[in-house]
KOLFILUM-609561 format. One line per 5 residues: number of its first residue (from 1); their letters; for each residue x, y, z of N, C-alpha, C, O. Coordinates in steps of 0.05 Angstrom, whole numbers. Last residue first. Layout:
NUM	A	X,Y,Z,X,Y,Z,X,Y,Z,X,Y,Z  ...
//
This chain:
388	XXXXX	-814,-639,208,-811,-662,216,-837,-670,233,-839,-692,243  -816,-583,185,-837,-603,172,-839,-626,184,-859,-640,178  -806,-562,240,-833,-553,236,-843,-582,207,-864,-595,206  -746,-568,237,-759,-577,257,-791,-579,244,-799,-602,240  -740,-540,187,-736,-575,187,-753,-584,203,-771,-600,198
383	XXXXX	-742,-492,208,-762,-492,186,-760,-518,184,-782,-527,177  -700,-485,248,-729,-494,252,-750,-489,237,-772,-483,246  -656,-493,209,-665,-512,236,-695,-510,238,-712,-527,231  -661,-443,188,-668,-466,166,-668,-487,188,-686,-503,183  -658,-399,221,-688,-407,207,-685,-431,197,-706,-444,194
378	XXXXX	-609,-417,242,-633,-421,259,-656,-418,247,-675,-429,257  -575,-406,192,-577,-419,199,-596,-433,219,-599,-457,216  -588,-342,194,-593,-369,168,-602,-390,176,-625,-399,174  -558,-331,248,-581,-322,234,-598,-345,216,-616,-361,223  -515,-347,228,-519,-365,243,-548,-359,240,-564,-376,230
373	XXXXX	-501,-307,186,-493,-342,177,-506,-342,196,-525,-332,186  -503,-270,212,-514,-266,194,-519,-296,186,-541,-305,180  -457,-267,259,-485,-271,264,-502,-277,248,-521,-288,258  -411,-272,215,-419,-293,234,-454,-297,249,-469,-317,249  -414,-230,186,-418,-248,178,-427,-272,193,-446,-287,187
368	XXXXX	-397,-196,236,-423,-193,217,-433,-209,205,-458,-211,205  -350,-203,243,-375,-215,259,-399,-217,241,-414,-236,235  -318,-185,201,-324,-210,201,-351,-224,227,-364,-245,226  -343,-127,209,-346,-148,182,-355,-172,198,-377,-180,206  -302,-117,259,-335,-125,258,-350,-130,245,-372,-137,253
363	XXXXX	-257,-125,231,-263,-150,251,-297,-146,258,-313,-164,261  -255,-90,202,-250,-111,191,-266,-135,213,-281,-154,210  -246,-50,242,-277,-52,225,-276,-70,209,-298,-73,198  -203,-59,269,-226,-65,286,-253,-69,265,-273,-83,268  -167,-29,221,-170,-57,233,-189,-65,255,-188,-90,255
358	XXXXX	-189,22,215,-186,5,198,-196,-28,206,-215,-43,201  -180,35,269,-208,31,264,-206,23,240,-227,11,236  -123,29,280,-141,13,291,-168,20,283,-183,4,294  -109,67,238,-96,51,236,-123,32,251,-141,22,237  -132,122,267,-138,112,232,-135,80,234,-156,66,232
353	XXXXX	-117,122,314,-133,121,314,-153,111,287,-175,101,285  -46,73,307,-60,102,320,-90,102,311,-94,82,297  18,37,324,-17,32,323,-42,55,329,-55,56,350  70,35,291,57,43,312,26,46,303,15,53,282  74,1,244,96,7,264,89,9,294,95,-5,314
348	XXXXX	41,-45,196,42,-18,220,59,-22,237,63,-45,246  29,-90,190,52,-67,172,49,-48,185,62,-29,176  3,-122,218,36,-128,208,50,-113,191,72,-116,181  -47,-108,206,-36,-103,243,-3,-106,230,13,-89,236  -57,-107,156,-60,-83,162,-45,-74,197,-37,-53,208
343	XXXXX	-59,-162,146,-42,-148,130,-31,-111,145,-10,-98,144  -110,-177,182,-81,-184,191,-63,-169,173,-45,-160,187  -143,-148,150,-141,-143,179,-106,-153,184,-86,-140,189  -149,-187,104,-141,-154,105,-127,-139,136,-107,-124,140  -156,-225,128,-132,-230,116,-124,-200,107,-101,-191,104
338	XXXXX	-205,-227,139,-190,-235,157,-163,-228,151,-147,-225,169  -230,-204,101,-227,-185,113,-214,-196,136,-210,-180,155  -226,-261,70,-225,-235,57,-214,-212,80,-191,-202,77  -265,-296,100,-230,-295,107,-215,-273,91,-192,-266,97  -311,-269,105,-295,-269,117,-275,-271,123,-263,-260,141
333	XXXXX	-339,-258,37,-327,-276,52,-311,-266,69,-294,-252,59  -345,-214,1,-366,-225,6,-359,-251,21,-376,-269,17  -295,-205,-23,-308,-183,0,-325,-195,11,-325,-189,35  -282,-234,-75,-267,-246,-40,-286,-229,-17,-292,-240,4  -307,-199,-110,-319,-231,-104,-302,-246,-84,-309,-268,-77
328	XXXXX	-262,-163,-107,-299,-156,-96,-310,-183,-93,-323,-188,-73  -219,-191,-118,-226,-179,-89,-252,-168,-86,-262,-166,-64  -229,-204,-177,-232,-232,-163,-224,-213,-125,-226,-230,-107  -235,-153,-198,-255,-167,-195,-252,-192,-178,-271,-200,-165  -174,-131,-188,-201,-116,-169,-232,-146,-178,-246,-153,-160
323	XXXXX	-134,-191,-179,-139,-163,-195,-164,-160,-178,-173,-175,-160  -76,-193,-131,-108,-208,-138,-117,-182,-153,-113,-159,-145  -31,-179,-108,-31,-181,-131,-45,-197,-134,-35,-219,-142  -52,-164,-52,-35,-137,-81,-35,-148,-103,-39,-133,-122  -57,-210,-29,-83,-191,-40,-71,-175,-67,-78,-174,-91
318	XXXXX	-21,-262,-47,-24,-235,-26,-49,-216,-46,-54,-213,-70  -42,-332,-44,-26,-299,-64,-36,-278,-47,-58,-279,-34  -63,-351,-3,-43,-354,-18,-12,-343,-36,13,-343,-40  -94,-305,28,-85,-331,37,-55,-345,23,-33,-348,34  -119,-281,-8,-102,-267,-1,-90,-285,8,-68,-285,-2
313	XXXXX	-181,-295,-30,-185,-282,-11,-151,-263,-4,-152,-240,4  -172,-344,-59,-181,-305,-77,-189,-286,-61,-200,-266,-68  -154,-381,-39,-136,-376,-55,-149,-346,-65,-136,-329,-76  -191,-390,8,-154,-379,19,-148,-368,-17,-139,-345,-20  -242,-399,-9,-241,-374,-4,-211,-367,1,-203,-344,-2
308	XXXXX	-219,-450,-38,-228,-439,-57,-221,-402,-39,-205,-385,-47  -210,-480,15,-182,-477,-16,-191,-449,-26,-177,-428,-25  -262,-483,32,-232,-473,59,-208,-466,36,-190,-450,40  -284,-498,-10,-295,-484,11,-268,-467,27,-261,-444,31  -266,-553,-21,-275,-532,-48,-276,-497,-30,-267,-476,-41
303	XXXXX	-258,-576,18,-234,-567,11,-250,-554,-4,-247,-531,4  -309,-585,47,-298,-583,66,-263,-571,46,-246,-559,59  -333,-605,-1,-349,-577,7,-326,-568,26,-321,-544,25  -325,-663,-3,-315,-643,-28,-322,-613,-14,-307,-596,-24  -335,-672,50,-308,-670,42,-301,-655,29,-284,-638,32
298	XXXXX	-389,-669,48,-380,-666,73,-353,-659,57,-352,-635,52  -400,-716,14,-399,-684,4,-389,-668,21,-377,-649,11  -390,-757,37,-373,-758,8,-379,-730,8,-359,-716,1  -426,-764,76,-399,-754,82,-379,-750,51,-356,-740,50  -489,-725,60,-463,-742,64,-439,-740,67,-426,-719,63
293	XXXXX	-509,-677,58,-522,-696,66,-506,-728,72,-513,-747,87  -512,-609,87,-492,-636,73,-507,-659,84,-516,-663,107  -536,-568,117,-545,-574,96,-536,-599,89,-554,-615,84  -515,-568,167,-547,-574,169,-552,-583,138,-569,-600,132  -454,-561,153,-463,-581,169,-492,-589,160,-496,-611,149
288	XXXXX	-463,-505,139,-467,-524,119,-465,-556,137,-480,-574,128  -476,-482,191,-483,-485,165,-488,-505,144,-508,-516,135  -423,-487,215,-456,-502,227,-476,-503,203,-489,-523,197  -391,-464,187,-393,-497,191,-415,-501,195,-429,-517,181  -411,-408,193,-408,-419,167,-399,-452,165,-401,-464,144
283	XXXXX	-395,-413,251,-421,-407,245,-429,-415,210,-450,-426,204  -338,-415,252,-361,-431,270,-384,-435,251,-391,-455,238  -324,-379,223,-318,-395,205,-342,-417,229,-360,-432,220  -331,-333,265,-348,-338,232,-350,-365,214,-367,-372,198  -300,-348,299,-331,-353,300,-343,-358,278,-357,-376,270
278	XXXXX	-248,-345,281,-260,-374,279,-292,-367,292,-308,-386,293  -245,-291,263,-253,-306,251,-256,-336,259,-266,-351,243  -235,-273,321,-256,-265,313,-268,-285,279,-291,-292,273  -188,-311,335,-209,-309,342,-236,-305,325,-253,-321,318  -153,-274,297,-151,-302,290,-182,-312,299,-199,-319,282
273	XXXXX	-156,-224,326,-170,-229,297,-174,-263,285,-192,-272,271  -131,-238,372,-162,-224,367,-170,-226,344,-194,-232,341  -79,-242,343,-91,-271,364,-131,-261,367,-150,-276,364  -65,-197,328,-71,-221,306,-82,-246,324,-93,-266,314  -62,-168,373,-83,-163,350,-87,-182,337,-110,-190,333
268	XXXXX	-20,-197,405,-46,-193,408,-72,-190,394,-94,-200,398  18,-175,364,18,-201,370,-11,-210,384,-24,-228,374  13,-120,368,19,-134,342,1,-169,346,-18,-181,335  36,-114,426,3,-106,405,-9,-124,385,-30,-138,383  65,-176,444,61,-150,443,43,-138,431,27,-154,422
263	XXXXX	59,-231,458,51,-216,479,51,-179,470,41,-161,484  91,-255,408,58,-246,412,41,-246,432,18,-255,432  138,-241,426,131,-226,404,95,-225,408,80,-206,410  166,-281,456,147,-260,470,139,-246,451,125,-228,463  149,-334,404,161,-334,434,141,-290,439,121,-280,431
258	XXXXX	158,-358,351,151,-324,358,150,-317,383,151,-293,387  145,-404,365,169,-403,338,175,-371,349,199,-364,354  113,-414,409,128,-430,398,153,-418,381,177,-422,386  67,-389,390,83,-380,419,103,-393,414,121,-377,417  53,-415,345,54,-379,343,82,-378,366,105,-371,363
253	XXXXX	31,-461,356,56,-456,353,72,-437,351,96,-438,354  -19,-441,378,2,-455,401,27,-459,395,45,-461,412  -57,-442,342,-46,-405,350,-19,-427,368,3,-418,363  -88,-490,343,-75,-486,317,-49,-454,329,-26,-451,320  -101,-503,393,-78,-519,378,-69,-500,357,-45,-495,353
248	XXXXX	-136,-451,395,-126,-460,411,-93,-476,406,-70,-466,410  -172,-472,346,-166,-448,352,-132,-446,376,-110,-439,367  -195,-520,372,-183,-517,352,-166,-501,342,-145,-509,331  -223,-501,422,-209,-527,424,-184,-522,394,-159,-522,397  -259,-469,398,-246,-460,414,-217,-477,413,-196,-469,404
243	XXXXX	-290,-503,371,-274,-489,358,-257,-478,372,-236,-475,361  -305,-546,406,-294,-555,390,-281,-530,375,-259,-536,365  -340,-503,435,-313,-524,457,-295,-532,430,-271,-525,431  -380,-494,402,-356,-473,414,-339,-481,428,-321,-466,435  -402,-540,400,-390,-527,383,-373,-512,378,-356,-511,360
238	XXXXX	-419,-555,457,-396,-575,440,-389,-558,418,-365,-560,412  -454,-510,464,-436,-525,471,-410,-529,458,-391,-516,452  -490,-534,418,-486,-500,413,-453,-509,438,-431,-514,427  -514,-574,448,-497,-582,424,-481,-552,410,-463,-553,393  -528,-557,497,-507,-568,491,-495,-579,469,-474,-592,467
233	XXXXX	-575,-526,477,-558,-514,491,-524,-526,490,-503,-513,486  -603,-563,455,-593,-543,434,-578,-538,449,-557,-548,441  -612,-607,497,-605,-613,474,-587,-596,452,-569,-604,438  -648,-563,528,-624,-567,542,-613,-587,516,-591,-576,513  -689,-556,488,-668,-535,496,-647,-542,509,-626,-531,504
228	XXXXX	-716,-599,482,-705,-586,463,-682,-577,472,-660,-586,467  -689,-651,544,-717,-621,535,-697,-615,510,-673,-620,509  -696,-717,552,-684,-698,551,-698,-672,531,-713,-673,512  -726,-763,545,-732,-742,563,-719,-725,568,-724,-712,589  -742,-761,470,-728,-765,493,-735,-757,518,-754,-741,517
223	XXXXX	-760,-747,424,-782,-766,450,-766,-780,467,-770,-802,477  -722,-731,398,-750,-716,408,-766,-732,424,-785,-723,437  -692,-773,394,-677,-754,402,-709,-737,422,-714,-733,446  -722,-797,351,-710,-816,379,-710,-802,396,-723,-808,416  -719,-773,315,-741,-773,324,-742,-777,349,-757,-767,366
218	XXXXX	-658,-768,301,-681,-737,308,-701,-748,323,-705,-738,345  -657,-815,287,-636,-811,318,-647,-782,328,-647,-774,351  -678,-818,236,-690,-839,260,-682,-832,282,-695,-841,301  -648,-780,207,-676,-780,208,-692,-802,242,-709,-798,260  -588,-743,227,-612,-781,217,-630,-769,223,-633,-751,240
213	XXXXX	-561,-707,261,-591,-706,230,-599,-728,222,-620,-730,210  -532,-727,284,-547,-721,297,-580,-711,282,-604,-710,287  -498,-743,239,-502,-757,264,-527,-757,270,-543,-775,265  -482,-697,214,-494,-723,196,-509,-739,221,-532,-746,218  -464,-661,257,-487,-661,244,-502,-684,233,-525,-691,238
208	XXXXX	-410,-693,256,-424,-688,279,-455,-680,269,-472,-698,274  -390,-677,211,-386,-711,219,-407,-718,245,-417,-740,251  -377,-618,214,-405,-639,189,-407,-656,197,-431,-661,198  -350,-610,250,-375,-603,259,-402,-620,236,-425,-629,238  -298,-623,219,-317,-632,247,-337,-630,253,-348,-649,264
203	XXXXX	-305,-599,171,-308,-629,171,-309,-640,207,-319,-661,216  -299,-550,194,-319,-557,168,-329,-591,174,-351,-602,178  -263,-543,225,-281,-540,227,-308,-547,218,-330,-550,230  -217,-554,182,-224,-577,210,-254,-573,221,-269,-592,225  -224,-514,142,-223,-544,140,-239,-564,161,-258,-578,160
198	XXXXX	-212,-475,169,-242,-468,161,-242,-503,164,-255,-515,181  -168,-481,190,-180,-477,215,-210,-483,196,-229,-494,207  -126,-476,143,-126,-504,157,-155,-503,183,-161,-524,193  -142,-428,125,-143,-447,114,-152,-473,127,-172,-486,124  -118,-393,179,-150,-387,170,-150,-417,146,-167,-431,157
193	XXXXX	-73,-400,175,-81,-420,196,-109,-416,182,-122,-435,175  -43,-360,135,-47,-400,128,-69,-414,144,-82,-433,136  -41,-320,164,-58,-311,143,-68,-351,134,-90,-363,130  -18,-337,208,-37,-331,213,-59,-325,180,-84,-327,178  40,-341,179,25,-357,196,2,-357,199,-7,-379,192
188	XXXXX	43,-282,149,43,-307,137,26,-326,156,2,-328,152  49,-258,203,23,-251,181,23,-271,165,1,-282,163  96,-262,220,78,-281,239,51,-273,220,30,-285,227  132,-245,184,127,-272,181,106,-286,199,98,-310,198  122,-188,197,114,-202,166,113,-242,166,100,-258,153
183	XXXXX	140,-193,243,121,-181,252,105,-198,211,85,-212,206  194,-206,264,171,-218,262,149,-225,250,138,-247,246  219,-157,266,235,-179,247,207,-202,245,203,-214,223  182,-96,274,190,-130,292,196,-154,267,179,-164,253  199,-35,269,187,-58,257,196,-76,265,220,-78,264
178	XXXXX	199,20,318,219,4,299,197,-23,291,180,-29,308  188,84,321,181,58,330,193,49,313,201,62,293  183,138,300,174,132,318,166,103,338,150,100,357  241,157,264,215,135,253,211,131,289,230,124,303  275,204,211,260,195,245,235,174,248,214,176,235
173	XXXXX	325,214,174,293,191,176,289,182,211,296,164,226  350,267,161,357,251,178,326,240,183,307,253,192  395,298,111,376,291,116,366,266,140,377,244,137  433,357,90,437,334,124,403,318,119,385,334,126  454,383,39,431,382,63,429,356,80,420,334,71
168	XXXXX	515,411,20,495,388,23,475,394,45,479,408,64  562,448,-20,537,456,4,522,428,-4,516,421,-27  582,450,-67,601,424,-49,580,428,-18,583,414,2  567,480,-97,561,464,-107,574,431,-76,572,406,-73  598,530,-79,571,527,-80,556,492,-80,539,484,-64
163	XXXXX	652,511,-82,642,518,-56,613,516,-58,602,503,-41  655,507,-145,655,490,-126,648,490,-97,639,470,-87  638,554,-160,625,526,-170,634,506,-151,618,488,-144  679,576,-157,664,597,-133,635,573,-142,614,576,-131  718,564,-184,716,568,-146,690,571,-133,682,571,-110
158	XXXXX	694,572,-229,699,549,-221,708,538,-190,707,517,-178  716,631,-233,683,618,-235,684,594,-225,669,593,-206  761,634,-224,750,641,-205,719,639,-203,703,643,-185  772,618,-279,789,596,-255,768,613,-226,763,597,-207  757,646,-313,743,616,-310,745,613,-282,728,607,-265
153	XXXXX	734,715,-287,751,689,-298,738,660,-293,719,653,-279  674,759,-286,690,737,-279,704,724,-297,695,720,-320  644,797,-315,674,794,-324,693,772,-303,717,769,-303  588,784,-294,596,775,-328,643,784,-341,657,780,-361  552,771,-256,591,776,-258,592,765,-287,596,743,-297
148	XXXXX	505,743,-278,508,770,-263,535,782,-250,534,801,-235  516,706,-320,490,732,-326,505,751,-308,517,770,-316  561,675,-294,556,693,-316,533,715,-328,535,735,-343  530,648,-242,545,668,-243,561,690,-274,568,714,-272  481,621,-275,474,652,-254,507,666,-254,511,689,-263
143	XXXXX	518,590,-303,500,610,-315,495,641,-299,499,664,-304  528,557,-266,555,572,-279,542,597,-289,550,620,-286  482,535,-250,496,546,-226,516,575,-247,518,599,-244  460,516,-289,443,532,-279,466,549,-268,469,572,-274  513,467,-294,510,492,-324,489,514,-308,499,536,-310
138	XXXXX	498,442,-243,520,449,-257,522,474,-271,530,496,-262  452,419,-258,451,429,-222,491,461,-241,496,485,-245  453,389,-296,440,421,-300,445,442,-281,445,467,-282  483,342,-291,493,369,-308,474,394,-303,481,417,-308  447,330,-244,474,334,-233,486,362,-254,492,385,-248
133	XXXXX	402,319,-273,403,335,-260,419,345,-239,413,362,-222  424,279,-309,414,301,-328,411,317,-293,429,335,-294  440,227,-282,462,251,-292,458,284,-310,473,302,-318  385,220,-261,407,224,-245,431,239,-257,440,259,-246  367,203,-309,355,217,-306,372,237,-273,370,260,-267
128	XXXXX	402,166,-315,397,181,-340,384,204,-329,391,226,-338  388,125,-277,418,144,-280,417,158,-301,440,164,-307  346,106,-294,347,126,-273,365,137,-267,365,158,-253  319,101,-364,343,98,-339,340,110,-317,329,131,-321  309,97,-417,286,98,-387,299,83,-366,294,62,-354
123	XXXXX	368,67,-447,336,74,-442,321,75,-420,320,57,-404  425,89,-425,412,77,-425,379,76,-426,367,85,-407  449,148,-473,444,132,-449,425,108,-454,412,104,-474  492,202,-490,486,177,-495,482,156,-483,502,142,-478  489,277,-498,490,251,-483,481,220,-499,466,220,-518
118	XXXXX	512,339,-502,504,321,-525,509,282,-501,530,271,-493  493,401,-489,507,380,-487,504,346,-496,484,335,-488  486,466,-505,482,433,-518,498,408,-509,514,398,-524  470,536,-487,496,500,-486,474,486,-497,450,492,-497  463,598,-504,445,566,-501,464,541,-510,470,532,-531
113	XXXXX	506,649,-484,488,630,-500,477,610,-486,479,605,-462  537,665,-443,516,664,-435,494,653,-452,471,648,-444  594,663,-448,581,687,-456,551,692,-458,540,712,-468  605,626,-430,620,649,-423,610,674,-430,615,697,-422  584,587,-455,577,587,-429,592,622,-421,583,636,-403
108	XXXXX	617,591,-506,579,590,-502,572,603,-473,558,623,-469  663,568,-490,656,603,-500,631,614,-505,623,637,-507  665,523,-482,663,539,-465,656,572,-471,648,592,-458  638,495,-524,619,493,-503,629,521,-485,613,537,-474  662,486,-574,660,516,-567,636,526,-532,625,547,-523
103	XXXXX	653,422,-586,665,446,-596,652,482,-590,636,495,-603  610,395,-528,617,393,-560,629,414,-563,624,431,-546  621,340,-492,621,370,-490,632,377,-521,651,368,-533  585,281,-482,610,291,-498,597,322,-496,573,328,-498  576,227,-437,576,253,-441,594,266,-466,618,258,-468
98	XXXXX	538,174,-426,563,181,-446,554,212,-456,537,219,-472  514,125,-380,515,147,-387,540,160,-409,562,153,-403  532,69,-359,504,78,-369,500,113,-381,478,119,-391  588,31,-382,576,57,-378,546,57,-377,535,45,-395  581,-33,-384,608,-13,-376,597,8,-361,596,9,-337
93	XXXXX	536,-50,-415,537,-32,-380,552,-31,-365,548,-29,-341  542,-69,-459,550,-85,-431,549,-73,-413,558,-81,-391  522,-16,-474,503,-42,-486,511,-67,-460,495,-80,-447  567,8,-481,539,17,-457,524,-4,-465,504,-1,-452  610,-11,-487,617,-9,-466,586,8,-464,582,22,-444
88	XXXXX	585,-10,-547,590,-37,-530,598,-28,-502,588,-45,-488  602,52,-551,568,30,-569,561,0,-545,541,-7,-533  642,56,-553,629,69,-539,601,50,-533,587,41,-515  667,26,-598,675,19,-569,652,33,-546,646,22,-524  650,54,-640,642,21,-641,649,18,-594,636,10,-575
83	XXXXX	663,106,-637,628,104,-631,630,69,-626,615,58,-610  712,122,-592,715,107,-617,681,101,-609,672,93,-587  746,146,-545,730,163,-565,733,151,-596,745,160,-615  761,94,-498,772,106,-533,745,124,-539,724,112,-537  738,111,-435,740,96,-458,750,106,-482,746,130,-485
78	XXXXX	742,105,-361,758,111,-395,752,99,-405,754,75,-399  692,138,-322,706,103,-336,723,119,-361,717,139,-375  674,164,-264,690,161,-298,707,138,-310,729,127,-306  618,152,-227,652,141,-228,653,145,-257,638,133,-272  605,211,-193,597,190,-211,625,177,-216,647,187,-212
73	XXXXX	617,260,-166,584,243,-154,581,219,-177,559,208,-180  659,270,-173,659,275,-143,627,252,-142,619,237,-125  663,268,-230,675,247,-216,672,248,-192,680,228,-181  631,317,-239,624,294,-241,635,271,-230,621,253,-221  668,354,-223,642,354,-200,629,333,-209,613,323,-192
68	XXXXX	710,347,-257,713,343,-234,685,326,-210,682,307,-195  680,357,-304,688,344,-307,701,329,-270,699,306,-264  675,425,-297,650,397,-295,660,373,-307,645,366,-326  731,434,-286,713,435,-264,686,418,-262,676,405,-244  742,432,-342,755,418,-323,734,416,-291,728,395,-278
63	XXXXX	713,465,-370,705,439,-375,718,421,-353,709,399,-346  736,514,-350,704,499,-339,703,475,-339,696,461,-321  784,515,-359,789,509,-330,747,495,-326,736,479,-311  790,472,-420,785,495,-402,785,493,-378,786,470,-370  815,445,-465,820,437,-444,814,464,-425,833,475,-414
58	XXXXX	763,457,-515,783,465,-512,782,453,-479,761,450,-467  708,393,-546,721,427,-534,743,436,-528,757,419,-538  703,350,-521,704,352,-567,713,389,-554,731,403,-565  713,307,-481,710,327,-477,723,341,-525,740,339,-542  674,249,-453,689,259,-469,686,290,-484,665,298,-496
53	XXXXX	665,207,-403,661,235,-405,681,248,-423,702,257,-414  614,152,-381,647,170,-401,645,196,-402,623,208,-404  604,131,-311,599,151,-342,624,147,-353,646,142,-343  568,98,-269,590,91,-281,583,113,-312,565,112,-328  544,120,-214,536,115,-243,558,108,-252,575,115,-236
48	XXXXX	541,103,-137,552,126,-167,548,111,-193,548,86,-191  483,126,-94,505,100,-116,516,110,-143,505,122,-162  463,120,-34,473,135,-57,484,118,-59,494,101,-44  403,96,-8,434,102,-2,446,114,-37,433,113,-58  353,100,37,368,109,11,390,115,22,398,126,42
43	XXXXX	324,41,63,329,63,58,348,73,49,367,57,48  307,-9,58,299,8,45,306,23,44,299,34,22  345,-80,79,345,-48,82,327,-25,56,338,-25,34  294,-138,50,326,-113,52,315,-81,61,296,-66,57  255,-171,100,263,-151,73,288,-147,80,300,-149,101
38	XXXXX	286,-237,122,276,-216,116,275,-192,99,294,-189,83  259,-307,82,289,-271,96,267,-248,100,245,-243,90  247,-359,120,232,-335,104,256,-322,112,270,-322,133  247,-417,127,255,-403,97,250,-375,93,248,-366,70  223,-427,168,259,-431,169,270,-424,136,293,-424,126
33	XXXXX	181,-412,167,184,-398,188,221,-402,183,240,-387,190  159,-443,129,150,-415,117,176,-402,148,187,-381,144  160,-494,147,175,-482,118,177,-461,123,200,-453,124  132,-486,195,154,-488,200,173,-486,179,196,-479,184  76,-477,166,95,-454,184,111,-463,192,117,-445,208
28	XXXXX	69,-523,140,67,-505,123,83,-488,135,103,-480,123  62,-561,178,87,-553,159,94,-538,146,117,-534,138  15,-549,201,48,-546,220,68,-556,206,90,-560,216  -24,-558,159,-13,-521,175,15,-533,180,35,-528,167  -8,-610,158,-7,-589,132,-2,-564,147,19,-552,148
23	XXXXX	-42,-624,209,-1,-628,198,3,-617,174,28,-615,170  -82,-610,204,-67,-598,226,-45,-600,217,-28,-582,216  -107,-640,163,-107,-613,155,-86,-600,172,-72,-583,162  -96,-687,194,-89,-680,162,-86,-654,151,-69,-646,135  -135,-694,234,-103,-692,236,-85,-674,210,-67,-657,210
18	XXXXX	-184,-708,211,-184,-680,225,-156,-672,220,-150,-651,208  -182,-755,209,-183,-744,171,-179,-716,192,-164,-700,180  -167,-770,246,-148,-782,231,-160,-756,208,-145,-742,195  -213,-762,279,-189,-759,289,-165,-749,262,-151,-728,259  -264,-785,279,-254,-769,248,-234,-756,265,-240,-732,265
13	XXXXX	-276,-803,342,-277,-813,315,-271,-816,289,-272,-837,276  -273,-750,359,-254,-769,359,-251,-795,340,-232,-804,329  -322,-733,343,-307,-721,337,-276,-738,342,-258,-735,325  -360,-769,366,-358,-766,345,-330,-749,327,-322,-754,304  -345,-756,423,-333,-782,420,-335,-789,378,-321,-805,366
8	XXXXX	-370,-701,421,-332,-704,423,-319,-730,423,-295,-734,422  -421,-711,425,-414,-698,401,-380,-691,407,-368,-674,394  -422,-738,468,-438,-745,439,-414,-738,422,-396,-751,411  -423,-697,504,-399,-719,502,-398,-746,479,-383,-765,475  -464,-667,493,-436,-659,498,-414,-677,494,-393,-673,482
3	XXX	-506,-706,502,-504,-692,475,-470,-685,471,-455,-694,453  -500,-713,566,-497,-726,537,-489,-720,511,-468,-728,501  -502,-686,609,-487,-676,586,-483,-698,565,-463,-699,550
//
């Protein structure tokens, strides 16, 4: 096993420039792990509007009643029926809403004309749009009962507005599984490691190539008594020991910070996908390994490379907000659909037949790539081999 142990005393050798990238990840996720909140509660809660509600009409039992059923679902603020004061108590968002019931509203309604109610709100508001379907819920209701009891009293119209109007629907959010406090921050982790993993890889396996690509240590090499194959065999080897190897350190703090979390689906999936991309990224080292001719380029290739695909792939900035041209020119790279994949295991609740063939077809992308690169890669070996 020469070759084998060749190619791990080389690798010890670029220890130091290897380290560099490692202690960047394991800071990166211990910031990211003691600074992250989690989301806020999403789900809907009711919130009362702050209104004025000034009445230009006679003190009626109606106006009284929609004046009530508003304070039941909005808070009434007093203000002077003065336009300067009104003006500033919505500009300071005293009020977002300013009702005024204009002269003869109730005898309109009583007799089944067309009301006007006259409002003053905040622009492209949602309490604007909140108090317009509280008043209508209102005036619709009073209406039906005037079209069709047209000799009802106020006071018994306004009973019979309130019992109606005081009916609620029970709404109750059934969710078949609960979301792991985890589950978004262990996607961060994993979405970073793909960075730090292309890196190491890059520049290990290059440091190792340059080596073994001399021109004089090839020839040496071939009039060894050691056979091609058992040569390829163990340098193919050491490759997959070294990523494995890598792979390995880098996922070890996962267990660490996230303890039994990534014994569960979730936690599993992203350890399969982590995987599935360090082949690719294997096979896209070996790569450019064969091509780089020095170690000065070895370097620039080893960040332009591992920077360039994290920052338009999602790595950095979350996909959502990469425009559509710079994600078709991420598609054509693995950490692209590395980073889709992982987005896709960390927002799911529960894991069903849509859900995992999403995410499985991400991961056979990324093979794809992998065989495809290595593919490449074995013609351009032994198109070298053949001029040497």
């Amino acid at each position: 096993m020469q070759v084998y142990k060749a190619f791990f005393k080389i690798i010890l050798k670029n220890r130091i420039q290897l380290m560099i990238y490692l202690v960047v990840f394991m800071v990166l996720a211990l910031l990211l792990s003691s600074s992250y909140n989690p989301p806020q509660d999403t789900d809907f809660t009711k919130v009362k509007v702050n209104i004025a509600f000034i009445n230009d009409d006679i003190d009626s039992p109606l106006v009284a009643g929609l004046q009530t059923y508003l304070g039941e679902n909005a808070n009434l603020v007093a203000i002077p029926d003065d336009t300067q004061k009104l003006q500033d108590a919505l500009f300071f968002r005293d009020v977002e809403y300013i009702l005024r019931v204009p002269v003869g509203f109730t005898d309109a309604m009583l007799s089944g004309s067309a009301v006007q109610l006259e409002k003053t709100t905040v622009p492209d508001s949602t309490s604007n749009i909140y108090m317009d379907l509280l008043i209508n819920k209102y005036l619709n209701t009073a209406n039906t009962y005037t079209t069709y009891l047209p000799g009802l009293s106020q006071t018994d119209l306004v009973a019979h507005l309130q019992e109606d109007l005081a009916n609620a629907t029970e709404v109750t959010m059934i969710s078949s599984g609960t979301h792991s406090a985890y589950a978004e921050k262990s996607g961060y982790y994993f979405n970073y490691l793909s960075y730090s993993l292309f890196a190491i890889l890059i520049l290990g396996i290059c440091s190792v190539m340059l080596v073994f690509n001399n021109t004089d240590l090839k020839r040496r090499n071939l009039v060894s008594p050691l056979r091609s194959a058992n040569m390829n065999f163990q340098m193919i080897l050491g490759n997959l020991s070294f990523a494995v190897i890598t792979w390995l350190v880098l996922i070890s703090a996962s267990f660490v910070m996230y303890g039994s979390f990534m014994f569960t689906a979730t936690g599993r999936l992203l350890l399969l996908n982590s995987f599935v991309f360090t082949l690719a990224a294997l096979s896209i080292s070996y790569l450019i390994g064969n091509l780089v001719k020095s170690r000065g380029a070895m370097s620039a290739v080893a960040n332009v490379f591992a920077l360039g695909t994290s920052f338009i792939s999602g790595v950095f900035v979350p996909q959502a907000l990469l425009g559509d041209n710079v994600l078709t020119i991420a598609s054509f790279t693995p950490t692209y659909w590395y980073v889709k994949a992982n987005n896709e295991i960390t927002a799911a609740v529960n894991f069903n037949a849509a859900s995992l063939t999403s995410i499985f077809t991400s991961m056979i992308v990324i093979l794809g790539f992998a065989v495809a690169v290595l593919a490449v890669t074995l013609v351009l070996i032994k198109q070298r081999r053949l001029d040497a």
